[in-house]
Steps between C-alpha positions, in 0.01 A plus 500: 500500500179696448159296549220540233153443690202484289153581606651513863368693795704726750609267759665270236665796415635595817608126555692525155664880689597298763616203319741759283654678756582199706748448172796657637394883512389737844210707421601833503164744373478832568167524350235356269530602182181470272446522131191525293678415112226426293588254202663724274675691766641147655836437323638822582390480868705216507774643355465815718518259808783323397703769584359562842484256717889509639388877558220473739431130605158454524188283426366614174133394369456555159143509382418392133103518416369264298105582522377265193677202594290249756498579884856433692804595605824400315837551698883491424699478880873642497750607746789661323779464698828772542848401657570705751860640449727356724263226609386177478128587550245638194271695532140441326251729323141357525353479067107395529377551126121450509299488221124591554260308340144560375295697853863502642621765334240696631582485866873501551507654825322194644805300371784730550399601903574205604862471342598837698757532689408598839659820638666597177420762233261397184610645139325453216672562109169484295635449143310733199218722592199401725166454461408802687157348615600138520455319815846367512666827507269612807612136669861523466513846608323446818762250578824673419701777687653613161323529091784503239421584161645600177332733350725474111311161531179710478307569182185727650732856569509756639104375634640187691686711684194660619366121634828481669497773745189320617768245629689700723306578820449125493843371413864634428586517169804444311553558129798331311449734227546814758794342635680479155454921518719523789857554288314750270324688783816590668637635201173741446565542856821620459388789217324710806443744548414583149334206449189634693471721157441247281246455246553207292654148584524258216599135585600231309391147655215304615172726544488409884819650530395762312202588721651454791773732480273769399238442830800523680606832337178634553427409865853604617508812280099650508543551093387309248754463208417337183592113499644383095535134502691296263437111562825296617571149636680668771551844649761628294485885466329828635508799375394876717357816305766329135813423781612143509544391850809281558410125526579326835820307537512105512277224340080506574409277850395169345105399587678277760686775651215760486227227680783437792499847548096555548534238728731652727215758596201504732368832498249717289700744213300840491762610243410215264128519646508908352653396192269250380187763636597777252642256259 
């Protein structure tokens, strides 16, 4: 059963760790998984880790700021436990939901350092668009081997893109948004080589999307072609120089499924790094 601390400090936090996973499950982690959700970004974080802890075991810290509420640290300790298939054993993925309080939310590398797991890889999902300048943005990504974003959470584009490639000589980037591209950039793929004529791509979908898929057209293709967009909830059609291209095959990844996958890699993307350059 989860413990709710209130106004607690770190090492009754790692006692309440230690407490849960001496409940029956064997730590498995294969990294520490960070995430800033702000308040209004919170409920689907949740719902977007529900999905993902049989995936990758690890121990996840999720931030919350709370900057006008009084100095402290509030704390919700879980380990959510998996049977192992054809065992009797479980195994346990580490839940720390911290809620920053008043100066704390200021300084959250101070509180999540020392909740690393030593030796393994540091992600960080920071839910909606930073605050480009904001101190806790600089903090977490001097801590973390890996930045993932979602840039359809953004409102400031095409110009946040521009504060983002300040990110990636200093971290590896990941963007959930350019992974949901992948099905309809195989298809464009698959028009070459007339493709590399083109001179108008409309899309239908989420303006990220949108964006992205035309950086990438540009910085593989040394042309500019003129981007229409048509908002969308989801990508759900492009269109090259008034041809339709055929839709992908299968259902869209679920946010789950398309985190899971970002977290399977450790190295920088110069494709995606390109894209988002002459997006």
């Amino acid at each position: 059963m989860a413990q709710t601390l209130t106004d607690t400090t770190l090492a009754a936090i790692e006692r309440a760790l230690i407490e849960e996973r001496e409940v029956g499950a064997q730590r498995t982690s294969v990294m520490t998984h960070v995430v800033w959700a702000p308040p209004d970004w919170l409920k689907a974080a949740e719902r977007t880790l529900a999905g993902l802890s049989e995936r990758h075991p690890s121990r996840t810290v999720l931030l919350t700021p709370a900057p006008r509420r009084k100095d402290g640290l509030d704390a919700v300790v879980d380990v959510r436990k998996f049977t192992i298939e054809g065992s009797s054993r479980a195994i346990g993925s580490e839940v720390v939901e911290l809620t920053l309080k008043g100066s704390r939310a200021k300084a959250p590398a101070s509180i999540v350092t020392p909740l690393l797991i030593t030796d393994l890889p540091v992600f960080c999902r920071w839910r909606g668009e930073p605050d480009w300048q904001a101190p806790q943005l600089e903090q977490l990504v001097a801590v973390v081997d890996r930045f993932v974003v979602d840039s359809s959470e953004w409102e400031g584009l095409p110009e946040a893109y521009g504060q983002l490639c300040g990110l990636f000589d200093r971290v590896a980037v990941s963007d959930v948004a350019w992974a949901r591209t992948e099905p309809w950039r195989a298809r464009l793929a698959g028009l070459w080589p007339g493709i590399r004529r083109i001179g108008k791509l409309e899309v239908t979908g989420p303006r990220a999307e949108a964006l992205l898929l035309a950086g990438w057209l540009r910085s593989r293709l040394r042309r500019k072609p003129e981007l229409v967009h048509r908002p969308g909830k989801t990508l759900r059609r492009l269109v090259v120089d008034g041809v339709a291209v055929e839709a992908p095959a299968g259902d869209p990844a679920t946010a789950s499924e398309l985190l899971s996958e970002q977290l399977d890699v450790f190295s920088r993307d110069p494709v995606y790094e390109a894209a988002v350059k002459a997006a």
